[in-house]
PDB file with one MODEL, atoms N, CA, C and O in Angstrom:
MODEL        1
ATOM      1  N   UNK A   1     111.774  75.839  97.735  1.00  0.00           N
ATOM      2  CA  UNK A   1     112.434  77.013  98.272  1.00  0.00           C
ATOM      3  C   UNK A   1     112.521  78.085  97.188  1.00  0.00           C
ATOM      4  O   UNK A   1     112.616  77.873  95.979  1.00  0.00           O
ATOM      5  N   UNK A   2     112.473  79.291  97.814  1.00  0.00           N
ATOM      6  CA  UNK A   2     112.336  80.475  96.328  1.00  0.00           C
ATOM      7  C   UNK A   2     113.533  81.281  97.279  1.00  0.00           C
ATOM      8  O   UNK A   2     114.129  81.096  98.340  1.00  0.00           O
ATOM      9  N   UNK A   3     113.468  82.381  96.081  1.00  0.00           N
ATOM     10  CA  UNK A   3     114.460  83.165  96.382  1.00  0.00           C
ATOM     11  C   UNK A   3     113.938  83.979  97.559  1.00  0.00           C
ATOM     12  O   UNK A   3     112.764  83.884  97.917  1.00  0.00           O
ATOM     13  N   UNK A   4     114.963  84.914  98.257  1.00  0.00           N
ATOM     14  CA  UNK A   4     114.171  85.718  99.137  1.00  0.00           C
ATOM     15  C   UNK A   4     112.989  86.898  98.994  1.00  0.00           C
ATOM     16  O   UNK A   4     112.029  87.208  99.700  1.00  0.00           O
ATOM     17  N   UNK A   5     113.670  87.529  97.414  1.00  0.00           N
ATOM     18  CA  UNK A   5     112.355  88.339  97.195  1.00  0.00           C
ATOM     19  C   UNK A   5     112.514  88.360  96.253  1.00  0.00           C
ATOM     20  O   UNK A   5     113.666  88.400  95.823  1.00  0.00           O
ATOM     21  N   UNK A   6     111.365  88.342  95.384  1.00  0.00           N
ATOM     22  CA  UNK A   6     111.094  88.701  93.915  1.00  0.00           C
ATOM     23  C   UNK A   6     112.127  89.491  93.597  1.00  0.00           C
ATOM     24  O   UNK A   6     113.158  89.010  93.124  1.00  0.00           O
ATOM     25  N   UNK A   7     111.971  90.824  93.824  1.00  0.00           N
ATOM     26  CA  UNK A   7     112.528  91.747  93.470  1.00  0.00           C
ATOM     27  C   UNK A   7     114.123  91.239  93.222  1.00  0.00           C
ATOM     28  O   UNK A   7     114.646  91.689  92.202  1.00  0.00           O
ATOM     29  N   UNK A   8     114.943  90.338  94.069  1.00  0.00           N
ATOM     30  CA  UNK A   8     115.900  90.029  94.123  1.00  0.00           C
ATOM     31  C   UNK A   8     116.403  89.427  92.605  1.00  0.00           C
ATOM     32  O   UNK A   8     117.522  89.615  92.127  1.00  0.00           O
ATOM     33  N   UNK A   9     115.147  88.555  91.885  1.00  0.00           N
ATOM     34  CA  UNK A   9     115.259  88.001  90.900  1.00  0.00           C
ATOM     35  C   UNK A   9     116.265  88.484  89.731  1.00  0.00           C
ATOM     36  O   UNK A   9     117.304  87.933  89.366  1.00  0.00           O
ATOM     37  N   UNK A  10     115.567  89.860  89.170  1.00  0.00           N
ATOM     38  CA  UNK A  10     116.699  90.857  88.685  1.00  0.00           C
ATOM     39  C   UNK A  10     118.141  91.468  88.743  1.00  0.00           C
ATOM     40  O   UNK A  10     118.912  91.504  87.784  1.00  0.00           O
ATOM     41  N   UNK A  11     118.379  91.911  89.910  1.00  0.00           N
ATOM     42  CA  UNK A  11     119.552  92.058  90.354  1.00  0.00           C
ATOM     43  C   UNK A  11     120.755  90.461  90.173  1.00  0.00           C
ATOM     44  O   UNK A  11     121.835  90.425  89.584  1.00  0.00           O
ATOM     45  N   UNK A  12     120.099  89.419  90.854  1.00  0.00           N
ATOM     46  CA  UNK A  12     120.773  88.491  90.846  1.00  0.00           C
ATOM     47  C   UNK A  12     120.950  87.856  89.437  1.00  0.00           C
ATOM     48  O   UNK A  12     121.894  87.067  89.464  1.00  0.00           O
ATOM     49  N   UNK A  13     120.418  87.927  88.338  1.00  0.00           N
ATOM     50  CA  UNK A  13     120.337  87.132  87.085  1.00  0.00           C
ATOM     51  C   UNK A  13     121.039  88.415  86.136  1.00  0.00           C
ATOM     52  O   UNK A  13     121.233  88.345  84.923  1.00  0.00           O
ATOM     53  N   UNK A  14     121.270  89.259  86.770  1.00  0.00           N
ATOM     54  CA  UNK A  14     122.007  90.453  86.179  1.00  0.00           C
ATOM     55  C   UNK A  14     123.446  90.800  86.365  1.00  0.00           C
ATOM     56  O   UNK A  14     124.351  91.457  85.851  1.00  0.00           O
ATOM     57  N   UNK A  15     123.146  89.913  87.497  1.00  0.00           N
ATOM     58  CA  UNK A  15     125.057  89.601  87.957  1.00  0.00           C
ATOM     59  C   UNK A  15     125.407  88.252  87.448  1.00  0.00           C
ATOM     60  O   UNK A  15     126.553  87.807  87.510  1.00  0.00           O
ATOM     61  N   UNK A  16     124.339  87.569  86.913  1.00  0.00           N
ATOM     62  CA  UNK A  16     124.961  86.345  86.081  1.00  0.00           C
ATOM     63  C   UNK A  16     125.687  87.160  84.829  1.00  0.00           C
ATOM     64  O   UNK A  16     126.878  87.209  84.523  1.00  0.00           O
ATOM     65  N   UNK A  17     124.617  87.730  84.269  1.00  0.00           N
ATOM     66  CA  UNK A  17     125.467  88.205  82.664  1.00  0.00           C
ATOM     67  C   UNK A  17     126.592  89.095  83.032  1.00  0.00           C
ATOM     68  O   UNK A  17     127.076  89.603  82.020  1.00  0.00           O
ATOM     69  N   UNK A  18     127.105  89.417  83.993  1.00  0.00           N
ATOM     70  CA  UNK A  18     127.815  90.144  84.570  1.00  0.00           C
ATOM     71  C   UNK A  18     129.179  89.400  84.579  1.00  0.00           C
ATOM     72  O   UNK A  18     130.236  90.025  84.502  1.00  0.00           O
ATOM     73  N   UNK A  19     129.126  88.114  84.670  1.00  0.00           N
ATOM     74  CA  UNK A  19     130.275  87.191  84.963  1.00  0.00           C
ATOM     75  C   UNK A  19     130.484  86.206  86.429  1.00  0.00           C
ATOM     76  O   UNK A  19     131.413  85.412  86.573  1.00  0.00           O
ATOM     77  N   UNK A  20     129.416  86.460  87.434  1.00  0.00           N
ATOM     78  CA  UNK A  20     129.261  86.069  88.581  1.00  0.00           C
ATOM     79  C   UNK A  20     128.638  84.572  88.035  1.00  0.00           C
ATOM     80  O   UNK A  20     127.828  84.283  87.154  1.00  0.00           O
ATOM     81  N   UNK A  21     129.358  83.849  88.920  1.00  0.00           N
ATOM     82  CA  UNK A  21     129.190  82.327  88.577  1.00  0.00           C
ATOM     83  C   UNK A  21     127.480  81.981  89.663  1.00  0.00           C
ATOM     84  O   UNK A  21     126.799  82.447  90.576  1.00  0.00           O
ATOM     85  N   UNK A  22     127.571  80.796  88.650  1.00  0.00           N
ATOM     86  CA  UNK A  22     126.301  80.419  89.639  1.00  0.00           C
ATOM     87  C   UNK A  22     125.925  79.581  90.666  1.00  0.00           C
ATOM     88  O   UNK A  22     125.992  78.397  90.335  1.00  0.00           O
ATOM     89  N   UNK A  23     125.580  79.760  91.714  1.00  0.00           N
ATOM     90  CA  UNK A  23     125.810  79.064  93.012  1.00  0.00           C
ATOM     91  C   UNK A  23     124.945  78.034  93.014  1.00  0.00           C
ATOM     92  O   UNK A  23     123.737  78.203  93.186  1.00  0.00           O
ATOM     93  N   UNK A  24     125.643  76.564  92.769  1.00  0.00           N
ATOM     94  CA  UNK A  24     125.001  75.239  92.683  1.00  0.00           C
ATOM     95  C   UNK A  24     123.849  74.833  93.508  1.00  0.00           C
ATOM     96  O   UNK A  24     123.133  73.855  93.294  1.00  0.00           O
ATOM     97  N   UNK A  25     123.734  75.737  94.537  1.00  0.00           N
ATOM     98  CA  UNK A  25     122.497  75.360  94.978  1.00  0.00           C
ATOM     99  C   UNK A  25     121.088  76.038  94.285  1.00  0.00           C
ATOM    100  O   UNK A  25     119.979  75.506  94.337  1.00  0.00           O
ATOM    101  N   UNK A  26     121.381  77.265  93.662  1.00  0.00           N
ATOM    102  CA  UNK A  26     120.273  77.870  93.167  1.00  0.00           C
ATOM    103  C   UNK A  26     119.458  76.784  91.766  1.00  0.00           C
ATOM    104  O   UNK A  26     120.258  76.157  91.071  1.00  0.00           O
ATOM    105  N   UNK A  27     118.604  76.696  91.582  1.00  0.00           N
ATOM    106  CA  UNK A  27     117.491  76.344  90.742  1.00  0.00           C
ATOM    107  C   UNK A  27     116.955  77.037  89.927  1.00  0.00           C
ATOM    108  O   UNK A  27     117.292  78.186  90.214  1.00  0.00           O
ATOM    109  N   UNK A  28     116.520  77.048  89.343  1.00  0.00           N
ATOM    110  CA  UNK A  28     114.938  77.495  88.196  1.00  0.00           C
ATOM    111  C   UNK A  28     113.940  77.564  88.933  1.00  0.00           C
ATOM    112  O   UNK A  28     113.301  78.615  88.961  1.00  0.00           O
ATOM    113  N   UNK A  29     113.477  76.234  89.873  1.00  0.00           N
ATOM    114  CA  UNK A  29     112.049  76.543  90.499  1.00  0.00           C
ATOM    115  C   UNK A  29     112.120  77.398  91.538  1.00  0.00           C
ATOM    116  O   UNK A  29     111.055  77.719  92.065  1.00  0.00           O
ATOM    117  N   UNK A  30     113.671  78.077  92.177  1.00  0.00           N
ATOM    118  CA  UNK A  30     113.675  78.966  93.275  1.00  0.00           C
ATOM    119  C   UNK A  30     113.118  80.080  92.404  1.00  0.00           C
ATOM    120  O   UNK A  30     112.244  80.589  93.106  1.00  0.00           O
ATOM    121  N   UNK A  31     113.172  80.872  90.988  1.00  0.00           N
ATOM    122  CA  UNK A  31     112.136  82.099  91.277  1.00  0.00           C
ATOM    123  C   UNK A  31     110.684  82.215  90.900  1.00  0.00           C
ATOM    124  O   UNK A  31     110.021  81.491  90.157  1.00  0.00           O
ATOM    125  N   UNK A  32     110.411  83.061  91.435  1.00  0.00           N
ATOM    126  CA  UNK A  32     109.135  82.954  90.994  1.00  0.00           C
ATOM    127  C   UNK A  32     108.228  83.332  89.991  1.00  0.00           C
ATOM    128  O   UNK A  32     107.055  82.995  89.827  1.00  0.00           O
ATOM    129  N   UNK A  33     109.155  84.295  89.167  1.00  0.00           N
ATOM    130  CA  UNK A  33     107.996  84.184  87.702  1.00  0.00           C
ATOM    131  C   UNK A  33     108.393  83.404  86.614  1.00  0.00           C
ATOM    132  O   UNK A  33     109.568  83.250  86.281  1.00  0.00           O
ATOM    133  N   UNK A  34     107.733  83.069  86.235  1.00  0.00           N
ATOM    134  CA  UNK A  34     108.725  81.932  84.850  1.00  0.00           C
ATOM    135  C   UNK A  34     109.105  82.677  83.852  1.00  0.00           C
ATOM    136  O   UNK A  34     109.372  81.968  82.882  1.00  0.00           O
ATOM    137  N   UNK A  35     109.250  83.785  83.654  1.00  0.00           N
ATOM    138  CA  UNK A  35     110.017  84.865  83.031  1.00  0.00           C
ATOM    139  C   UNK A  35     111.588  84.373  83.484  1.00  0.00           C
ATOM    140  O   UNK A  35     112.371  83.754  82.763  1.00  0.00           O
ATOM    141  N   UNK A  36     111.803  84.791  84.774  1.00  0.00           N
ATOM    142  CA  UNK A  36     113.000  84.544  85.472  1.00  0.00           C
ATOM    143  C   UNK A  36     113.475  83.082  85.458  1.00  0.00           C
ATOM    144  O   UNK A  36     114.628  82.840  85.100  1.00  0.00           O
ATOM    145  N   UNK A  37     112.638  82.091  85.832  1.00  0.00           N
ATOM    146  CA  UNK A  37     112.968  80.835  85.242  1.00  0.00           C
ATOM    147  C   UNK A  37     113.698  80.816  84.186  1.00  0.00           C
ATOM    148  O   UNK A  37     114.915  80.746  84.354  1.00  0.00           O
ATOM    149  N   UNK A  38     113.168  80.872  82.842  1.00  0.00           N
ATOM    150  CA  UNK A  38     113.448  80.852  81.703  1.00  0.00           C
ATOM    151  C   UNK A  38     114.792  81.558  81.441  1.00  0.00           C
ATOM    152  O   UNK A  38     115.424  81.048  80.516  1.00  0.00           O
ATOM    153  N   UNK A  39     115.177  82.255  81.838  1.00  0.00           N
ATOM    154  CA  UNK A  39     116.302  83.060  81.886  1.00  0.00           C
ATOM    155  C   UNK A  39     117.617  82.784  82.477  1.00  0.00           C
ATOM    156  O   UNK A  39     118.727  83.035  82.006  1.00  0.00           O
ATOM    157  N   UNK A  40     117.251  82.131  83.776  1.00  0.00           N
ATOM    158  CA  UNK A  40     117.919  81.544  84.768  1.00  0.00           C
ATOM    159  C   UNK A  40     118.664  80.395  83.991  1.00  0.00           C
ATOM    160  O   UNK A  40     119.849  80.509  83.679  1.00  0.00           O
ATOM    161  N   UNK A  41     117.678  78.936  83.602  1.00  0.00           N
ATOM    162  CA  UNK A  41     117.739  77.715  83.098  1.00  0.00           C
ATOM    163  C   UNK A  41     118.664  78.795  81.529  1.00  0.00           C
ATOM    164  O   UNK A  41     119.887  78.794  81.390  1.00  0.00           O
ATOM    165  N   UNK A  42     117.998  79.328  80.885  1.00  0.00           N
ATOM    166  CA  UNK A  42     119.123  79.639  79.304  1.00  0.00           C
ATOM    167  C   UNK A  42     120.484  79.860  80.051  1.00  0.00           C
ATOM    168  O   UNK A  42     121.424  79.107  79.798  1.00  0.00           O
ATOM    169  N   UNK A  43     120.635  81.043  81.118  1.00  0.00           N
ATOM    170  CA  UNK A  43     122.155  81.125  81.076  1.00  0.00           C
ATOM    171  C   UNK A  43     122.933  80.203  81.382  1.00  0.00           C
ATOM    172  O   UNK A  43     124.052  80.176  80.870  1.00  0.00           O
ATOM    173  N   UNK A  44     122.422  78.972  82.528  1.00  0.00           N
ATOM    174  CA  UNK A  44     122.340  77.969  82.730  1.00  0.00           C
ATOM    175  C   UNK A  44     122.959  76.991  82.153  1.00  0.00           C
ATOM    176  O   UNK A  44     123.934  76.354  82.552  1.00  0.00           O
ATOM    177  N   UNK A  45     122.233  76.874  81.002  1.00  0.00           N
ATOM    178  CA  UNK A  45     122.586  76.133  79.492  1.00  0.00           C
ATOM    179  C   UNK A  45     123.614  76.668  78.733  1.00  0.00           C
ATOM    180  O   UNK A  45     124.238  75.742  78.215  1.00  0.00           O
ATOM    181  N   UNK A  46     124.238  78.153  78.327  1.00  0.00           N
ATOM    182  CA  UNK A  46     124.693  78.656  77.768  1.00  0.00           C
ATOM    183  C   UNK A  46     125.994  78.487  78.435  1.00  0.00           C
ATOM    184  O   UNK A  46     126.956  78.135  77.752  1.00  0.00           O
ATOM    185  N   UNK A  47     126.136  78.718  79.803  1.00  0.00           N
ATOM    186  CA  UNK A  47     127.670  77.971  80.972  1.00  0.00           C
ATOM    187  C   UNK A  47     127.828  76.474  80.488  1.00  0.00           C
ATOM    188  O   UNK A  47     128.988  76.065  80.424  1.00  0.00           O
ATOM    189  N   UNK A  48     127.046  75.805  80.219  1.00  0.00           N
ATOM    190  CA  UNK A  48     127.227  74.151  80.302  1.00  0.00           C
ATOM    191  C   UNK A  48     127.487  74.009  79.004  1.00  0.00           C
ATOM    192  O   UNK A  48     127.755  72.847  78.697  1.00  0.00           O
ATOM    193  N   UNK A  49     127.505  74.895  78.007  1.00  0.00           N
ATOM    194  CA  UNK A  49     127.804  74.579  76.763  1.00  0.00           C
ATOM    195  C   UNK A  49     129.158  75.640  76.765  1.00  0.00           C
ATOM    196  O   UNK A  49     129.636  75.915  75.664  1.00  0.00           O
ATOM    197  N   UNK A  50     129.589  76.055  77.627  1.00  0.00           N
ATOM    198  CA  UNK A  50     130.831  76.483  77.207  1.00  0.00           C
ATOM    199  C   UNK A  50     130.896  78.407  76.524  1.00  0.00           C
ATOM    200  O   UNK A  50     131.886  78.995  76.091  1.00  0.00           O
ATOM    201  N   UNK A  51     129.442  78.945  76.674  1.00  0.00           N
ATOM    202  CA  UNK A  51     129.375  80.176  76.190  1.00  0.00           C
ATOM    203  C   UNK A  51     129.107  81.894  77.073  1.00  0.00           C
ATOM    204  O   UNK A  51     127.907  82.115  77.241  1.00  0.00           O
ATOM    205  N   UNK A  52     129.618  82.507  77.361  1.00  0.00           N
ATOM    206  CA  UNK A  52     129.664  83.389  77.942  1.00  0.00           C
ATOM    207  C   UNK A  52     128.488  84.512  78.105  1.00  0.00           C
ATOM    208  O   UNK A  52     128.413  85.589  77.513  1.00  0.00           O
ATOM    209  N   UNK A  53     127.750  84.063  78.900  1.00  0.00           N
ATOM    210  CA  UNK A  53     126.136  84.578  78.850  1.00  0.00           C
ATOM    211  C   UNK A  53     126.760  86.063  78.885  1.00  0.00           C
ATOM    212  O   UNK A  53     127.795  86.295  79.509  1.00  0.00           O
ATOM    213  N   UNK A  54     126.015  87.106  78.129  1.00  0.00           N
ATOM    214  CA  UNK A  54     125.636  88.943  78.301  1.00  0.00           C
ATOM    215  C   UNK A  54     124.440  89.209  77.975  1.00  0.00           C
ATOM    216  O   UNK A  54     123.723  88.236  77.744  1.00  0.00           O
ATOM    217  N   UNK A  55     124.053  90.101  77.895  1.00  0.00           N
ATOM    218  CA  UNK A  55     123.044  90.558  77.299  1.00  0.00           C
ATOM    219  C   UNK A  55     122.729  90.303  75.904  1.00  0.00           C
ATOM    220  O   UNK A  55     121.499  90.268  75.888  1.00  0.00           O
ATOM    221  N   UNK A  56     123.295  90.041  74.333  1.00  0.00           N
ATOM    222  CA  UNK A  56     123.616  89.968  72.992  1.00  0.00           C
ATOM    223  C   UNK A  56     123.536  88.637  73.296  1.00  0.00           C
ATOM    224  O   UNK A  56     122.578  88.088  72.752  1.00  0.00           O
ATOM    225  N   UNK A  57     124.155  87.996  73.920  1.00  0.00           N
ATOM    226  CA  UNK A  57     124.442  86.615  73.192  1.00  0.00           C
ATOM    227  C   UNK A  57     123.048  85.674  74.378  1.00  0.00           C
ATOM    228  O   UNK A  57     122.499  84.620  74.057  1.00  0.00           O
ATOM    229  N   UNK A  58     122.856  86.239  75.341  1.00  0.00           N
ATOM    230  CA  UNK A  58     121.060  85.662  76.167  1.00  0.00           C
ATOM    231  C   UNK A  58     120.546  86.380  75.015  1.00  0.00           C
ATOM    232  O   UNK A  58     120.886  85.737  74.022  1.00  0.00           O
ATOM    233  N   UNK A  59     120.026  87.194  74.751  1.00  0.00           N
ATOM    234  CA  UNK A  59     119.033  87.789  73.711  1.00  0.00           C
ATOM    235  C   UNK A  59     118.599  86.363  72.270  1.00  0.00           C
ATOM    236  O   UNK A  59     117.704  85.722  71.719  1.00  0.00           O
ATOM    237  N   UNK A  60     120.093  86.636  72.350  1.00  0.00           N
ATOM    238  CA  UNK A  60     120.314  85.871  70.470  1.00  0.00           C
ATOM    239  C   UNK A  60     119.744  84.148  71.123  1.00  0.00           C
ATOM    240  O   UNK A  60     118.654  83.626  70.887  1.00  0.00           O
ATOM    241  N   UNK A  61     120.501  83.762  71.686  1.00  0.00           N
ATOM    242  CA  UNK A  61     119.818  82.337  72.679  1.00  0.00           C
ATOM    243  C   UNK A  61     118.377  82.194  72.848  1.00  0.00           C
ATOM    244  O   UNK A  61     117.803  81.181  72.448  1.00  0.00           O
ATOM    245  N   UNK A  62     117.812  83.074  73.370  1.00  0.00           N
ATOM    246  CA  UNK A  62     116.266  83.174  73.400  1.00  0.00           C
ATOM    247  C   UNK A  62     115.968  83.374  72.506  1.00  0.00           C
ATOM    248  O   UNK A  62     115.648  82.228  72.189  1.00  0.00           O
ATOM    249  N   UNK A  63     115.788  83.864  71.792  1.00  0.00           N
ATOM    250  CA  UNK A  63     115.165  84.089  70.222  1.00  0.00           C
ATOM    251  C   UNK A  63     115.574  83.169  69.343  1.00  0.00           C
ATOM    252  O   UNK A  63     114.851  83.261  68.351  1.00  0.00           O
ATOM    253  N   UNK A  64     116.473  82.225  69.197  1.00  0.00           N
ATOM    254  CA  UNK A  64     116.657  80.926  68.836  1.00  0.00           C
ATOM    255  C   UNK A  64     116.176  79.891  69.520  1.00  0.00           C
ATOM    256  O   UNK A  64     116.044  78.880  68.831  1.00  0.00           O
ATOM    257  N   UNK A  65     115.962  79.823  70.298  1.00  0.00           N
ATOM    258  CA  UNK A  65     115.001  79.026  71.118  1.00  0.00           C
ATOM    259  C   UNK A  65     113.477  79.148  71.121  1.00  0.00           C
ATOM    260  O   UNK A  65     112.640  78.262  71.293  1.00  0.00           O
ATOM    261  N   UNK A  66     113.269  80.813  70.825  1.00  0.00           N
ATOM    262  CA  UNK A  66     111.425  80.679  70.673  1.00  0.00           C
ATOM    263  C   UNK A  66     111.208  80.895  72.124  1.00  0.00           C
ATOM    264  O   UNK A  66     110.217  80.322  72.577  1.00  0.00           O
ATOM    265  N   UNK A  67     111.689  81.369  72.686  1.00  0.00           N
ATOM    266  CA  UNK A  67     111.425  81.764  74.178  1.00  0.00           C
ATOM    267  C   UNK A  67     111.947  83.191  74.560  1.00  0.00           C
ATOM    268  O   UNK A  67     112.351  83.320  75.716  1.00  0.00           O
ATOM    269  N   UNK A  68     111.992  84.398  73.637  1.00  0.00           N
ATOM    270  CA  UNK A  68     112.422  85.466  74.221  1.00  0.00           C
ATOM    271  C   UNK A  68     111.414  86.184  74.518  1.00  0.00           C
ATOM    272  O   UNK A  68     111.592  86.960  75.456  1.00  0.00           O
ATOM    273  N   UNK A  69     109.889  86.182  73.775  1.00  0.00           N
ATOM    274  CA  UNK A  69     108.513  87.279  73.953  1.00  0.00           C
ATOM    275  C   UNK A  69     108.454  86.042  75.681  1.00  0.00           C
ATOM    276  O   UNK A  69     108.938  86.666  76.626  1.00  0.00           O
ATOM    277  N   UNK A  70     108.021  84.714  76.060  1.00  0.00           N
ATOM    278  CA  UNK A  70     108.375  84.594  77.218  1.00  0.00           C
ATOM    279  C   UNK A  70     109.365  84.561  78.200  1.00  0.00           C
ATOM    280  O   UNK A  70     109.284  83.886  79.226  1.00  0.00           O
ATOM    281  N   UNK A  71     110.102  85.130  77.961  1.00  0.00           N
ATOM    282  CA  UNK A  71     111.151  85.438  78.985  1.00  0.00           C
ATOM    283  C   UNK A  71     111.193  87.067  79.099  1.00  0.00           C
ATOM    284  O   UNK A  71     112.198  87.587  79.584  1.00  0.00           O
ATOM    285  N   UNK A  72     110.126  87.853  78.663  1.00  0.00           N
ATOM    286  CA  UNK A  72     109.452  89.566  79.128  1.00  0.00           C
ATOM    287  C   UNK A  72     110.260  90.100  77.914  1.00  0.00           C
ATOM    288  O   UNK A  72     110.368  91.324  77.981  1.00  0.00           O
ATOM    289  N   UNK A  73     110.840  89.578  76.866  1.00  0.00           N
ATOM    290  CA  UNK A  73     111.026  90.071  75.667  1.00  0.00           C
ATOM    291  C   UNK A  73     112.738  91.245  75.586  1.00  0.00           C
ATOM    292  O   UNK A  73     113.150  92.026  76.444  1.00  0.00           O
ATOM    293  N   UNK A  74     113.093  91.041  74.784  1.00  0.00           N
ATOM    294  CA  UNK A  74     114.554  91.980  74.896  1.00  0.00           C
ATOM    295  C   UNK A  74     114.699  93.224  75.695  1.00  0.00           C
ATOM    296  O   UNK A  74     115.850  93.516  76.021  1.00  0.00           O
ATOM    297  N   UNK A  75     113.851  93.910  76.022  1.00  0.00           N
ATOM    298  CA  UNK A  75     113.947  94.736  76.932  1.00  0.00           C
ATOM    299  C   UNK A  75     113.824  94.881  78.323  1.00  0.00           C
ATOM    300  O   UNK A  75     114.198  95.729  79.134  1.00  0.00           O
ATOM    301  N   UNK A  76     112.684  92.958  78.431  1.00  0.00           N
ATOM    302  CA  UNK A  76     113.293  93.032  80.108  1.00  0.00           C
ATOM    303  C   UNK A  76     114.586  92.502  80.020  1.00  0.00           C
ATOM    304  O   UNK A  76     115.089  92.531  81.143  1.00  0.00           O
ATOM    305  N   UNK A  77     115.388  92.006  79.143  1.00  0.00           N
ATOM    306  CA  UNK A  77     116.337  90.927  79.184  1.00  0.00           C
ATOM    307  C   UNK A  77     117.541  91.733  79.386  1.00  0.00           C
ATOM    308  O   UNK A  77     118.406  91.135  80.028  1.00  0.00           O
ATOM    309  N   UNK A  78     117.966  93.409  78.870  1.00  0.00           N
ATOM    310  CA  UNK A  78     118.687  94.122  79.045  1.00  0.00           C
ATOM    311  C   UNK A  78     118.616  94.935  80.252  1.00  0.00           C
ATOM    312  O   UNK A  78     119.669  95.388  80.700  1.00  0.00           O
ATOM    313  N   UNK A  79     117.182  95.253  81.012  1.00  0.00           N
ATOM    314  CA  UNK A  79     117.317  95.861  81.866  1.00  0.00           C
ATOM    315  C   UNK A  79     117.825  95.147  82.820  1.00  0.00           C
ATOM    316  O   UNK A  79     117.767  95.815  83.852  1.00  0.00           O
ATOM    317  N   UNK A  80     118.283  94.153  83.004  1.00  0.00           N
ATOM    318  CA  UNK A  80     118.960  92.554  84.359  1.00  0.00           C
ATOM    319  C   UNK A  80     120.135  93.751  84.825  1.00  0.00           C
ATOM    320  O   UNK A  80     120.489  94.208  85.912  1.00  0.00           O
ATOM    321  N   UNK A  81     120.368  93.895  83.980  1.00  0.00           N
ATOM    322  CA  UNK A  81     122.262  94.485  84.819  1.00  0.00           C
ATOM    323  C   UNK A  81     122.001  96.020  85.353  1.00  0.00           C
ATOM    324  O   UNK A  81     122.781  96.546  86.146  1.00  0.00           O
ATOM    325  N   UNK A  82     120.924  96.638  84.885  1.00  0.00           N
ATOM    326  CA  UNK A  82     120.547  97.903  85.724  1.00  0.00           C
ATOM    327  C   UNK A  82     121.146  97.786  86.973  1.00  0.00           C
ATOM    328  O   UNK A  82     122.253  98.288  87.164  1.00  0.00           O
ATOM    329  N   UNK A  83     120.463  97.095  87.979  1.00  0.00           N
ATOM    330  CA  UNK A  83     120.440  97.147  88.886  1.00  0.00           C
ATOM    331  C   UNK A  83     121.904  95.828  89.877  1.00  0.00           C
ATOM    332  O   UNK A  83     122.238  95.802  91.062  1.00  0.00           O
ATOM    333  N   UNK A  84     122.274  95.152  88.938  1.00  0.00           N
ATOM    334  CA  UNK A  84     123.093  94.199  89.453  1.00  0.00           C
ATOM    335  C   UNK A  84     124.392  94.719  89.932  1.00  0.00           C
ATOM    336  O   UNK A  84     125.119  95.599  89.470  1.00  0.00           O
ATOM    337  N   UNK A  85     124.540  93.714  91.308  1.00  0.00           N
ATOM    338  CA  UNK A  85     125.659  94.182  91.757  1.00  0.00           C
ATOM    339  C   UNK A  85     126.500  93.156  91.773  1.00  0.00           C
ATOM    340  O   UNK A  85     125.906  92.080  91.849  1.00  0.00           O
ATOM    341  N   UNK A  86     127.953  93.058  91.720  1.00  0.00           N
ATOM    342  CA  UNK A  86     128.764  92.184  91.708  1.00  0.00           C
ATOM    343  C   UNK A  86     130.259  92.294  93.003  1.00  0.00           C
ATOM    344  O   UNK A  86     131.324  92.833  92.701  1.00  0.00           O
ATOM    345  N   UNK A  87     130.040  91.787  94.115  1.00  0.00           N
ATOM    346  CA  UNK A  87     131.077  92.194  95.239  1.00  0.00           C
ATOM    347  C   UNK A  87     132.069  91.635  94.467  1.00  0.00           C
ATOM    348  O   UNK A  87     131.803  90.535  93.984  1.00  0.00           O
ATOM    349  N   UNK A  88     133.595  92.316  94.130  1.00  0.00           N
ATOM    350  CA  UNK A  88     134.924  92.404  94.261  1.00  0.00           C
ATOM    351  C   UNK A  88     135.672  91.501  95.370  1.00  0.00           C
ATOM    352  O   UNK A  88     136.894  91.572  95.502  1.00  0.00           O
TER     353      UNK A  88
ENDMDL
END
């Protein structure tokens, strides 16, 4: 199962660093570029260890890991919250 649209990928992983929790049914293999994967699974990891995913501290995570040029590199990693929305 994938997400509904690509495009969605962004917005939604942008309301993660946002503070929006993550809904236990979602996956890694629901999106579809492994950019978004990769991103998904770090913040993922970064909740299960107790650390407050943003933009600075996903950045610093990926690049300690050796996975930030694949995960579309710090500048796709900041543009996530452009577009994210978070309902109140």
């Amino acid at each position: 199962m994938r997400l509904p649209e690509s495009s969605m990928a962004g917005p939604f992983l942008g309301a993660l660093l946002q503070g929006a929790r993550i809904p236990p049914e979602v996956s890694a293999e629901m999106f579809e570029y492994r950019r978004d994967q990769i991103i998904f699974t770090a913040i993922s990891d970064m909740v299960k260890e107790g650390v407050t995913p943003d933009i600075l501290t996903l950045t610093h995570y990926l690049q300690s890991a050796g996975k930030l040029d694949e995960a579309g590199g710090a500048a796709y990693v900041a543009s996530l919250t452009d577009n994210a929305y978070i309902a109140n």
